[in-house]
Structures are given as structure tokens and as C-alpha cells.
C-alpha positions as CSV (number, residue, x, y, z in Angstrom):
1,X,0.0,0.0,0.0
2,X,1.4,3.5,-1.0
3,X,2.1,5.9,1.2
4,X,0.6,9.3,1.1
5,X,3.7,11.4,1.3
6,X,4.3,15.2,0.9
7,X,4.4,15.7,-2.8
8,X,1.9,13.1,-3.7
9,X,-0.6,15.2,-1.0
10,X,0.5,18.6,-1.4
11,X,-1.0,21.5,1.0
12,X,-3.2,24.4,-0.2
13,X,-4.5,27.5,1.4
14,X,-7.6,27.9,0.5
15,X,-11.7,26.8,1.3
16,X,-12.1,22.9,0.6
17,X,-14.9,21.5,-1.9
18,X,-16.2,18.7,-4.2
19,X,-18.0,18.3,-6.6
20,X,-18.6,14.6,-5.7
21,X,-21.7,13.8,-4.3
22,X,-21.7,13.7,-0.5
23,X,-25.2,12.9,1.1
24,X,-26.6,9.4,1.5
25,X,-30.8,10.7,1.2
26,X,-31.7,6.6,1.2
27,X,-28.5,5.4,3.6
28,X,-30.0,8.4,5.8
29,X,-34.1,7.6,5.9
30,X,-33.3,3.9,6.8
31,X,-30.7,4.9,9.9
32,X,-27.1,5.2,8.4
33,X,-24.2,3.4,8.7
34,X,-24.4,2.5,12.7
35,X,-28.0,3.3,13.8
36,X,-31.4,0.8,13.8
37,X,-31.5,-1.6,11.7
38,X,-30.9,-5.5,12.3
39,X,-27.5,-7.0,14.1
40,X,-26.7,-10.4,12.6
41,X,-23.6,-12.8,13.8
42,X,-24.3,-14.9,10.3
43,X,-23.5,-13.3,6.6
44,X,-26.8,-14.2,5.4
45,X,-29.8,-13.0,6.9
46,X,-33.3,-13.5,6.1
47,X,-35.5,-10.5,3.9
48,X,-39.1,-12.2,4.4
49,X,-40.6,-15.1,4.7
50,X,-43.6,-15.3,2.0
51,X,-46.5,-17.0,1.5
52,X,-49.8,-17.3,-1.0
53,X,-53.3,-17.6,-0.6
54,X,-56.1,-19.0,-3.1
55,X,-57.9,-16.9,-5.1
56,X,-61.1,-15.8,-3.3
57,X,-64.0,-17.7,-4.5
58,X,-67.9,-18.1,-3.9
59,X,-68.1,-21.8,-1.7
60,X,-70.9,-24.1,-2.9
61,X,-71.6,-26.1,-0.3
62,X,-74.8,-28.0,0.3
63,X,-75.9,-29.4,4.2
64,X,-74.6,-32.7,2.9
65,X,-71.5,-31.5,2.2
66,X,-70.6,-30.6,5.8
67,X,-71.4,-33.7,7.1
68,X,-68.0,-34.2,5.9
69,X,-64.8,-32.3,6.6
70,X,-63.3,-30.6,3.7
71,X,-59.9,-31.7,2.3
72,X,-57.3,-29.7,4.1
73,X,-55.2,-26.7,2.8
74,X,-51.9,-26.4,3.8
75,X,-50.2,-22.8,3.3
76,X,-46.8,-23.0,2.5
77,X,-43.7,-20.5,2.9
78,X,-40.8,-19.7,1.7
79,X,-38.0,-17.5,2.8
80,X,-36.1,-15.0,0.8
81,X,-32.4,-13.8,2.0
82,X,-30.0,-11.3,1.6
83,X,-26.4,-11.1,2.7
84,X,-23.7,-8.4,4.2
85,X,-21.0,-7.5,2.6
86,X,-17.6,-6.2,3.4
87,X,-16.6,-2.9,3.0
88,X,-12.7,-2.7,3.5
89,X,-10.7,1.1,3.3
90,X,-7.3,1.9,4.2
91,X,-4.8,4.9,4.7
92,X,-1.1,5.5,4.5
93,X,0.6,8.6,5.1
94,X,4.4,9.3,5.7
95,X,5.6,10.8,9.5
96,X,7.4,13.2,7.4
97,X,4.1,14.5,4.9
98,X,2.3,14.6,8.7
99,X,5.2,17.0,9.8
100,X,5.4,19.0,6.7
101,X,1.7,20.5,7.6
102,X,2.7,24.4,7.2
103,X,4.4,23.6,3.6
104,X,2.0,25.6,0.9
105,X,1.9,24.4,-2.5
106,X,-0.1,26.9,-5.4
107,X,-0.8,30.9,-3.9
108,X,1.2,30.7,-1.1
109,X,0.7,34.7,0.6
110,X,1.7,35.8,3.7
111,X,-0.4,34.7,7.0
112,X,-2.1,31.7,4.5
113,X,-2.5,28.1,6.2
114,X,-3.0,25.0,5.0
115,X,-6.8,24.2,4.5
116,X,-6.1,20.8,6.5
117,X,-5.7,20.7,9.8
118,X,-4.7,16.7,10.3
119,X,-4.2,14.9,7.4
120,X,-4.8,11.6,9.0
121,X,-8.1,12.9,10.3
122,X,-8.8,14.3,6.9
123,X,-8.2,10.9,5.6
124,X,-10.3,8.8,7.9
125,X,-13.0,10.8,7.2
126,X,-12.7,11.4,3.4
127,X,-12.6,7.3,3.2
128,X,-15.8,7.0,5.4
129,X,-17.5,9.2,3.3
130,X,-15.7,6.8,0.0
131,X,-17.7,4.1,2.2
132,X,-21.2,5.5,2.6
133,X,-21.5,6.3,-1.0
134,X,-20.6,3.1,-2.0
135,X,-23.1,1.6,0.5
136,X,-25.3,4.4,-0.9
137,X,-24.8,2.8,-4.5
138,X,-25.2,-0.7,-3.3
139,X,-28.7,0.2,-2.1
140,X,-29.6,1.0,-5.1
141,X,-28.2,-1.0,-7.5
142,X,-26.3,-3.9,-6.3
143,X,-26.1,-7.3,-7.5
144,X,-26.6,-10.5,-5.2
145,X,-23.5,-12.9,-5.0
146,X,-23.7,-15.4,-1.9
147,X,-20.4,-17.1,-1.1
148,X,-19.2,-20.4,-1.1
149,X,-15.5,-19.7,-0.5
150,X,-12.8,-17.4,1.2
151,X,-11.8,-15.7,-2.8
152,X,-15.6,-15.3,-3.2
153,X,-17.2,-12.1,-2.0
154,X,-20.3,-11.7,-0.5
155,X,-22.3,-8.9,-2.5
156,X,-25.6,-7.3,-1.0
157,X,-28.9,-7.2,-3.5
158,X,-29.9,-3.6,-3.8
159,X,-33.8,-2.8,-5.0
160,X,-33.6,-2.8,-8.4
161,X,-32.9,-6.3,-7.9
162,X,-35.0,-6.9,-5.2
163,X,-38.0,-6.4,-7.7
164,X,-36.9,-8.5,-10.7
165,X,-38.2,-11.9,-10.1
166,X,-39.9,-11.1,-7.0
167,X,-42.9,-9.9,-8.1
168,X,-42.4,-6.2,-8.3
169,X,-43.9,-4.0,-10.7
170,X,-41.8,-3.6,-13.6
171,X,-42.2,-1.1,-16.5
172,X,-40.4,-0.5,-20.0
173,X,-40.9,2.8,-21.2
174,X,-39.2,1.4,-24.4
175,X,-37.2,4.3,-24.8
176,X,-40.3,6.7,-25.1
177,X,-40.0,10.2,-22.6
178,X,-41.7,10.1,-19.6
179,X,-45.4,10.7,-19.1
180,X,-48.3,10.6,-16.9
181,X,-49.7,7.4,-18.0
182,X,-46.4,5.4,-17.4
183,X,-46.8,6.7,-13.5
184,X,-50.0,5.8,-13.2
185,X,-49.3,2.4,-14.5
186,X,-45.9,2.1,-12.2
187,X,-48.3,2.7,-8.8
188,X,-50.7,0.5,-10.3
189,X,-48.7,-2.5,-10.8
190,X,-47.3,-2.1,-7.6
191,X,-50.3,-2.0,-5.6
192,X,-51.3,-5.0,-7.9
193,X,-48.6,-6.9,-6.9
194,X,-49.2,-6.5,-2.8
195,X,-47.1,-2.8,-2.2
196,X,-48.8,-1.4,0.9
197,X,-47.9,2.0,-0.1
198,X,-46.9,2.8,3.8
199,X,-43.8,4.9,3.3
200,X,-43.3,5.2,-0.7
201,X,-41.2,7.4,-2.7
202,X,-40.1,8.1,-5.8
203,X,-36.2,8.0,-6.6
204,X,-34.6,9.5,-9.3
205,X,-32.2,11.3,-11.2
206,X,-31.9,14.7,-12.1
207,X,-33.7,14.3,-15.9
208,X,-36.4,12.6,-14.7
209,X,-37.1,15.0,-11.6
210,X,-37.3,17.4,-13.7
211,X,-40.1,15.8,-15.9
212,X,-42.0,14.9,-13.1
213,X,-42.4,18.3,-12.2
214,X,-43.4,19.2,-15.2
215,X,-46.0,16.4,-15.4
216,X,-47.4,17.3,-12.1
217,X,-46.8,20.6,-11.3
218,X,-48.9,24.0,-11.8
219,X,-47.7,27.3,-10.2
220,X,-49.9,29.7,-9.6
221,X,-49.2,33.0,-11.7
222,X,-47.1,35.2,-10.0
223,X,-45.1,38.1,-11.3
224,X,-41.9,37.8,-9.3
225,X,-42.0,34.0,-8.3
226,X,-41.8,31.4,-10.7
227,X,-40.8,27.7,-11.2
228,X,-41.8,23.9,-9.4
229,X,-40.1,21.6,-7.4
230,X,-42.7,18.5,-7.2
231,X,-42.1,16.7,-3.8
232,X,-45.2,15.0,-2.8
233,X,-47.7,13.0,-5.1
234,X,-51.5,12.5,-4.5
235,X,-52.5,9.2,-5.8
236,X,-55.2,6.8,-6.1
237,X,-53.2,4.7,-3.8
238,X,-52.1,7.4,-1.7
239,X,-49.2,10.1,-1.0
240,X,-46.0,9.0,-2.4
241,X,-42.8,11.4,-1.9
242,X,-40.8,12.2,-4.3
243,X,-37.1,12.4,-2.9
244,X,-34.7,15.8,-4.2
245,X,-32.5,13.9,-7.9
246,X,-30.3,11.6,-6.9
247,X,-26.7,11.4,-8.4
248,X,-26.7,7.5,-8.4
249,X,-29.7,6.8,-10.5
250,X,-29.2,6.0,-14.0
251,X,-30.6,8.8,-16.2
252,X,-33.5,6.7,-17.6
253,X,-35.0,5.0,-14.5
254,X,-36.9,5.5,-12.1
255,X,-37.4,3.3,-8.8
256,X,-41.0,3.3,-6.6
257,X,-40.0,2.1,-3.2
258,X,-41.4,1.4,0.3
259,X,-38.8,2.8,2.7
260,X,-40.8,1.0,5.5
261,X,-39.7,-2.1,4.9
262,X,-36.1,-1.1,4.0
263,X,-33.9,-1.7,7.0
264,X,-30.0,-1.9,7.0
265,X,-28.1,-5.3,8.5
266,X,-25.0,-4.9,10.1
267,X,-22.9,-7.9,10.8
268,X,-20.0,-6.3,13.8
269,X,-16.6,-8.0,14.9
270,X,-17.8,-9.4,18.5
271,X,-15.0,-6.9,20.3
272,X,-14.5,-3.6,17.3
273,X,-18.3,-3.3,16.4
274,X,-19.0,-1.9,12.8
275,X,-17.3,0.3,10.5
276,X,-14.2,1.1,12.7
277,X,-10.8,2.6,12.3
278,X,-7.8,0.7,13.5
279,X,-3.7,1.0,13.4
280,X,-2.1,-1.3,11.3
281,X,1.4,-3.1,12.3
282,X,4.1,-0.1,11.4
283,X,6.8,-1.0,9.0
284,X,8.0,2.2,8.6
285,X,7.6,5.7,9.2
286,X,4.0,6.0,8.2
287,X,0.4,6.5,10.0
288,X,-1.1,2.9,8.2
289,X,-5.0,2.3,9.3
290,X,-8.0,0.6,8.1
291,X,-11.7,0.8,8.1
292,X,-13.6,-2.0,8.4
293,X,-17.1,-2.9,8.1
294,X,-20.2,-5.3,7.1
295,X,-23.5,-4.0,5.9
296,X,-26.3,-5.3,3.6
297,X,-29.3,-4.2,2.6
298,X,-33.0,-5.8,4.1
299,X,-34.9,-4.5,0.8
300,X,-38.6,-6.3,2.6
301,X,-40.4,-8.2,-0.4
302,X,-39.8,-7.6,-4.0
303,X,-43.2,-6.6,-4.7
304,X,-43.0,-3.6,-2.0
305,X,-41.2,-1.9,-5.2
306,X,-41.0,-1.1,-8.1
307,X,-39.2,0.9,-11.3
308,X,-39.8,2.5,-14.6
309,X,-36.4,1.7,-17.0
310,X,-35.2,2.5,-20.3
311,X,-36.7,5.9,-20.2
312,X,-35.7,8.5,-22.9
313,X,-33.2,11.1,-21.9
């Protein structure tokens, strides 16, 4: 592992930004990286356990048919699973980069300091942020691995996922803009397939926000006040929030989920907990650390979601 050292992390003077997306809107509404949620001491973890009825019929039974007892029903189940996944950071930075602190790089005038206080600091918490967006990402779109040996990872199903071949409302715009109609058939589906529509919003990316503010929205005329930001719909199957564009979400989908049965897992070392920072065994001259952690995502059912994909952009 390369060491951060002073010329490969030069100092500025100077207000720090980035343009990289930093908030978590879903990672944040189900509890974040360390709060509620499930605790699990096994990698896979059960999502729900699911079972059907009959279709509801009109009996035809005479007296002479109760005279007898019915043949039996027996309701089966079956369990759907998820698993945690590791997510594994680490820093490296030289004794001597850590002592160089007051060495400017760029505008260097007189009285400037270096926009950095720690560097080690700086890099524990630039790679925790590195973590919750991944886990962010995940959430959304990750694919389902399960194990079966120490060189194969453990990868958490995200909700995309969740509703293909669960049952969740799926529907293909076939490359066609966005409209009303392809809404109204998304909530449909969905409540359709079983979605309870208890906590249900709308996540999307910035193109598609957009659109449904057009679709939905109607400002009142004003001479010094204009434009719409659509956050709440009113629906046949009630109110579904629509959540500010999301960074992460391709361009030409758009995802209908229950947030109230989206949990996070978290699977902690018996004695460190969850996503924590420790030393690593010096070799050297150099502040070496890692992060650690295990999360994955309780999406609920399948059918408690669903998207809109290949959407014109």
C-alpha cells in the first residue's frame, strides 16, 4: 500500500470542496451506517418469509357436504435472504508528509494556512464518506452474490434487484419520454402486486425530476415568483414522496420504493463493532490504518417496489 507522502498530498490555502456527491438521502431515511436496523452474527440473513393464498371464490356447499370435513389446505412458505457484505478502506501517510503541515503548495501569501488541519483525520474521514457512498450505490443498484469460499465475495442485493423476479412491478418505457400514464401504471402494478404504499417514494435522477415536475406541477401566476419543485404525489393509492435527484440513479430509470420495509443489517466484529478505524502493524515511518465494516441491505419483499427503465433522456 502506498504511502501518502508530501508531494503526492500537497498543501493548499484555500476553502475545501467537491463536486462529488456527498449525502446518503436513502443510507439516511433507513438509519445510516451505525443506527437501527438489524445485528446479525451470520452473513446471510433473512429478507421475508412469504406465502400465498387462493384466489377468493364463492363456496358451494350443500348441508350434505358438511357432514363431511373438507380436504385440508396447507399454506406454504418460503424465505427470501439477503447477505452483508464487506466494506474494506485503508490509509497510509508518511511521518514526514504529517510534519510537513505548514508547507503551501499553489498561492502561497503571507499569513495563509493550510486548508487541512490533520491529514490523518482528513483521511479517515474522506474514506468514510468513500464508504457510505458506495453503500449508498449498493442500495440501489447492487447485484446479489452469496459465497461459497474465502476468494468469493459476498455482494448485498440492492432494489432494483429486489423487484426482478420477486414480483415487483416492472415497467419499459421502451425508450419513449416520460409521461403521466407510465406513472400511473408504475403505482398500479405495484399496488397489484401487494405494495402497501406505507412509506413510498419516488427516486430518481436529475432528468427525470425534472419531468415529473413538469408532469405534475402547476404554479400559480405570479409576477416575481416562478418555477416547481414537485415533492409530494397524490394518488389513487395514496401520497408518495418524491425524494430531491439523486446522483446514483441511471438517467433513464426511475425506482418506486417502500422505505418501510427497508432496513440496514449490520454484521460487527464481537469486540470492534462496525465500521471502525484501527492501526495497522508499522513498518516504517508512516500512520497505516483501516476501516472495516459489514453491511447489507433488508430490501422487505420484492413486490413492495418497483421501477420504470429505459426511459428517454
Amino acid at each position: 500500500m502506498a504511502a501518502g507522502n508530501t508531494w503526492s498530498l500537497p498543501n493548499y490555502a484555500g476553502e475545501l470542496f467537491t463536486a462529488d456527491e456527498l449525502n446518503t438521502p436513502i443510507l439516511s431515511a433507513i438509519g445510516g451506517m451505525t443506527d437501527g436496523g438489524m445485528q446479525t452474527q451470520n452473513f446471510e440473513f433473512p429478507v421475508t418469509v412469504e406465502y400465498d393464498l387462493p384466489n377468493p371464490e364463492q363456496p358451494e356447499l350443500s348441508e350434505d357436504d358438511t357432514t363431511e370435513a373438507p380436504d385440508p389446505r396447507n399454506i406454504a412458505r418460503d424465505q427470501k435472504k439477503n447477505v452483508a457484505q464487506v466494506f474494506h478502506e485503508a490509509i497510509n501517510v508518511t511521518y514526514e508528509k504529517i510534519s510537513n503541515g505548514a508547507r503551501l503548495e499553489g498561492i502561497n501569501t503571507a499569513g495563509a494556512s493550510n486548508s487541512v488541519e490533520d491529514e490523518v483525520a482528513f483521511q479517515i474521514d474522506q474514506t468514510l464518506n468513500i464508504i457510505a457512498r458506495n453503500i449508498e450505490y449498493t442500495i440501489i443498484n447492487g447485484e446479489y452474490n452469496v459465497a461459497s469460499a474465502s476468494d468469493e465475495a459476498n455482494k448485498t442485493r440492492g432494489i432494483i434487484k429486489a423487484v426482478d423476479g420477486w414480483g415487483g412491478a416492472a415497467v419499459d418505457a421502451v425508450d419513449d419520454g416520460l409521461e403521466k400514464g407510465m406513472l400511473q401504471d408504475l403505482f398500479r402494478e405495484a399496488w397489484e402486486a401487494g405494495c402497501m404504499f406505507e412509506e413510498p417514494v419516488i427516486i430518481t435522477g436529475g432528468t427525470q425530476k425534472q419531468k415529473i415536475s413538469d408532469i405534475y406541477g402547476y404554479a400559480p401566476e405570479s409576477r416575481n415568483v416562478g418555477g416547481l419543485d414537485i415533492q409530494q404525489l397524490e394518488t389513487d393509492f395514496g401520497l408518495i414522496g418524491v425524494m430531491p435527484p439523486h446522483r446514483f440513479m441511471d438517467a433513464d430509470k426511475i425506482i418506486l420504493a417502500d422505505l418501510s420495509v427497508v432496513r440496514p443489517v449490520f454484521q460487527p466484529h464481537p469486540e470492534k463493532g462496525n465500521f471502525f478505524y484501527e492501526e495497522l502493524a508499522k513498518d516504517g515511518a508512516t500512520e497505516k490504518g483501516q476501516i472495516y465494516g459489514k453491511f447489507g441491505l433488508d430490501h422487505g419483499p420484492g413486490w413492495a417496489h418497483g421501477y420504470i427503465e429505459n426511459l428517454d433522456t
